[in-house]
N, C-alpha and C positions, 0 to 999 in steps of 0.2 A: 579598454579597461579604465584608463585615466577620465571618460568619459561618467563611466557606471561609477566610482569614485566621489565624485564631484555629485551626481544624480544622488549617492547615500547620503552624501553631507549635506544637502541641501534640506535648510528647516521647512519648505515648500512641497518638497518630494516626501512627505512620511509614507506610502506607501512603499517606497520604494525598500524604506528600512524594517517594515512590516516583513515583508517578501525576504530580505534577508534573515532576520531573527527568526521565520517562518521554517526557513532553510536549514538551519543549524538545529535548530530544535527537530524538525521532523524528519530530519537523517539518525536520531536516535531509535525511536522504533523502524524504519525501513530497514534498519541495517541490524535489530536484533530478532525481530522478529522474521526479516527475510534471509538472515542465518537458518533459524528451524525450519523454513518454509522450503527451502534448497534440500536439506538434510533429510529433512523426513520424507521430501519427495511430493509435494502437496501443494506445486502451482498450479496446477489446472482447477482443483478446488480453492484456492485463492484468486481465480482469475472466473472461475463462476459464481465467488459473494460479490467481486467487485463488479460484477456485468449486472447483478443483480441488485446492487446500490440504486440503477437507475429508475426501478418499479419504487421502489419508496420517494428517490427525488420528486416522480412524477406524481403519486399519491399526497405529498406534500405541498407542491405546487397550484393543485387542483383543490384542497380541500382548502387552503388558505384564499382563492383567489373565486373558485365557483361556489363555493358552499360557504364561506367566511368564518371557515373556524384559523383567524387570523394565527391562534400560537402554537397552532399544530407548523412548522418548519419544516423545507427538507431536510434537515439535518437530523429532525426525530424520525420522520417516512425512514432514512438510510440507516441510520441505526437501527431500527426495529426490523427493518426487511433484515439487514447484513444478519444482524443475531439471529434470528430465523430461520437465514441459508445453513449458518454453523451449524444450526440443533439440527435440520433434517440432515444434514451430510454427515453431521455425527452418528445420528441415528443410522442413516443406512452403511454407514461403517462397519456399526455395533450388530446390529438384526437384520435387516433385511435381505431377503436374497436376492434382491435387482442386483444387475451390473452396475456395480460405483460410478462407470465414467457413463450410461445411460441417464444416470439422475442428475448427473454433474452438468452433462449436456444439454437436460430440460430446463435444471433452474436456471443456466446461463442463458437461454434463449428465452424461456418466460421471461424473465426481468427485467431484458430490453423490451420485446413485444411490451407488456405490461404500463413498462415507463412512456413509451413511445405512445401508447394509447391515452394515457392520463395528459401526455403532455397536449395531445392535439385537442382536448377536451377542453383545457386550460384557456378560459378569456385572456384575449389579451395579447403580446408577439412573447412567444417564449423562445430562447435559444436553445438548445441543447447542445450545442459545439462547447459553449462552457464549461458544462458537463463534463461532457466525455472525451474534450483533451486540456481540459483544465485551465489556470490561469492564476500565480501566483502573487501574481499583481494585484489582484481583485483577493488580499488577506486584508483581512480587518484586525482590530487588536485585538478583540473578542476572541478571533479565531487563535489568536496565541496565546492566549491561558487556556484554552483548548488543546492544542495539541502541547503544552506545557502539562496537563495534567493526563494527557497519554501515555508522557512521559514519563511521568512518574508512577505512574500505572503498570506501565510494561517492566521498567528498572523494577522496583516492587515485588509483582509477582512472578518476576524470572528470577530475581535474586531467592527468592524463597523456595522455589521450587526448582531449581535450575540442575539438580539432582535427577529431580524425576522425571522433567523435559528429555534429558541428555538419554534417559532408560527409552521409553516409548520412540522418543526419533531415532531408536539405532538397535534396540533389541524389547519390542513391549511385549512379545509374548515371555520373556525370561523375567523382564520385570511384572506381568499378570501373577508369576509361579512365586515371585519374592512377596507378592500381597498388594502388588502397587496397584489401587484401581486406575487403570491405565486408558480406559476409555471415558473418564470423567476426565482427567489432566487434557486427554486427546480434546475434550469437546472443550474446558478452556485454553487451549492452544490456539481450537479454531475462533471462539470468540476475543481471543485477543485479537489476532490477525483480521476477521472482519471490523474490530474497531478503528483500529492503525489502516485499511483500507478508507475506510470510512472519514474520518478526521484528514487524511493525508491526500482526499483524490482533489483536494483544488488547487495543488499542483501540480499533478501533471493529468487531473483525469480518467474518469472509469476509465478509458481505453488501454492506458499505458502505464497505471498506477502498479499493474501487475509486472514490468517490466524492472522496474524502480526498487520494486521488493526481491526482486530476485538476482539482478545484475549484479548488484556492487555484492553477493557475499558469494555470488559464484565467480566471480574473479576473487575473492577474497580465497577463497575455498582452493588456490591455486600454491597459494604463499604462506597460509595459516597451518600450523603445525598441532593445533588443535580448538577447539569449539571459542573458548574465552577469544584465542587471537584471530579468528575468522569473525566474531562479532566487533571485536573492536577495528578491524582492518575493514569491514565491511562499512561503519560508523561513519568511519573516517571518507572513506569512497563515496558514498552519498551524498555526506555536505560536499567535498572538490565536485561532485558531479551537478549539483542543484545550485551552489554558487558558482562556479564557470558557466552553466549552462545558464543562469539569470544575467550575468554579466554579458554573455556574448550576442543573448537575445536582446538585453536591450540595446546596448550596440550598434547592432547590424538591425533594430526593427521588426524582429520575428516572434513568433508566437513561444512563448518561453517552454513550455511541457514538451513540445517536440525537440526543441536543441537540447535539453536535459537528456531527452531518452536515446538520442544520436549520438552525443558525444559518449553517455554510458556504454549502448551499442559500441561503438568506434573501440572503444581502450576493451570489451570485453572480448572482441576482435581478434584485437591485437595482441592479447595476453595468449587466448585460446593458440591463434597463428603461432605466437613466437616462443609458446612451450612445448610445444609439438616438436618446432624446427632444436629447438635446442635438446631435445630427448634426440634428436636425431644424431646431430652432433658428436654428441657423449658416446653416442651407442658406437 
């Protein structure tokens, strides 16, 4: 710790304080957005926009590097695929008669295939481990008025609608009958959560971003006595999980997205174990 310390305050190290403001800031939406995502039962469609981030990263990659459309970004390829994944899954929500988790299981597979093929195309050594277990070290400042205005995007239109939120993740065919159009709120639920994917995965990466969003509010979800304090208990989890897990990674020299998603693993563990043993107890 006394290490990572010293590493923040150093005027030489500003990545390092990148990576922490990074951290603080984007435990904000992990932790409101991955409240609804628990509640309404919607990680595996959260876990096939973020598989599907990587068909845009790769589309971005390629067009900027083989074709030379320099300010096409992956950061626009991910955003445009991620909202994409939201509109079809919405839609096969709303009308379709396929099996949801059929289409959930094609995008999540096309996206990687897709990515993985753009990326071999791409001149030039491309990593894709960056990708897809991320690397918070590698924030620029750039990227934090970035997820700074995630930020305030998600606070924003949760606080506006957090009504309507609360009706569809817990009863939307009651709130359909009150007049709420409930499958419009559902498809900006889902386009929030593809953004906050999106913005969020170069810390810990498509692979485990979906982890990250769900962990700290399903242990939240243990303690909270209702929605506001499972968001803010969830909040609060995220930064101690993104800063211990930044600090312990540089430390001990490890890859920072995985000690994040281990040490969250670990305590949600341990919560799950020792509320179990203590119901027992009681009982």
């Amino acid at each position: 710790m006394s290490e990572f310390l010293a590493a923040l305050m150093d005027p030489n190290l500003p990545f390092i304080r990148y990576a922490f403001i990074t951290g603080i800031l984007a435990s904000v939406p992990f932790g409101i957005i991955g409240t609804f995502v628990v509640v309404r039962r919607i990680s595996y469609i959260a876990g096939a926009i973020s598989h599907c981030i990587l068909g845009g990263i790769g589309i971005g990659l390629y067009l900027q590097n083989a074709v030379g459309v320099g300010w096409f970004t992956p950061l626009y390829g991910a955003v445009i695929v991620a909202l994409l994944a939201a509109v079809v899954l919405s839609l096969v929500s709303m009308f379709a008669k396929q099996r949801e988790d059929s289409v959930i299981g094609a995008l999540w597979a096309a996206g990687m295939g897709i990515g993985l093929l753009f990326l071999a195309k791409t001149p030039g050594y491309v990593d894709p481990m960056s990708y897809l277990f991320g690397n918070i070290l590698l924030i620029t400042r750039t990227d934090i008025f970035l997820v700074l205005a995630l930020d305030l995007l998600v606070v924003g239109v949760v606080a506006l609608f957090y009504n309507v939120f609360l009706a569809i993740c817990f009863d939307d065919e009651f709130a359909g009958l009150r007049g709420i159009h409930t499958h419009w709120f559902y498809l900006v639920l889902l386009c929030l959560t593809a953004l906050t994917i999106v913005l969020l995965v170069r810390v810990v990466g498509i692979v485990m971003v979906i982890a990250l969003l769900t962990l700290p509010a399903a242990i939240a979800g243990n303690f909270a006595s209702s929605i506001k304090q499972m968001m803010i208990l969830s909040v609060l989890l995220c930064g101690v999980f993104i800063l211990s897990g930044l600090s312990t990674s540089y430390t001990l020299d490890l890859p920072s997205g995985p000690v994040i998603i281990v040490i969250a693993a670990g305590v949600y563990l341990t919560v799950v174990v020792g509320t179990k043993l203590f119901a027992r107890r009681r009982a």
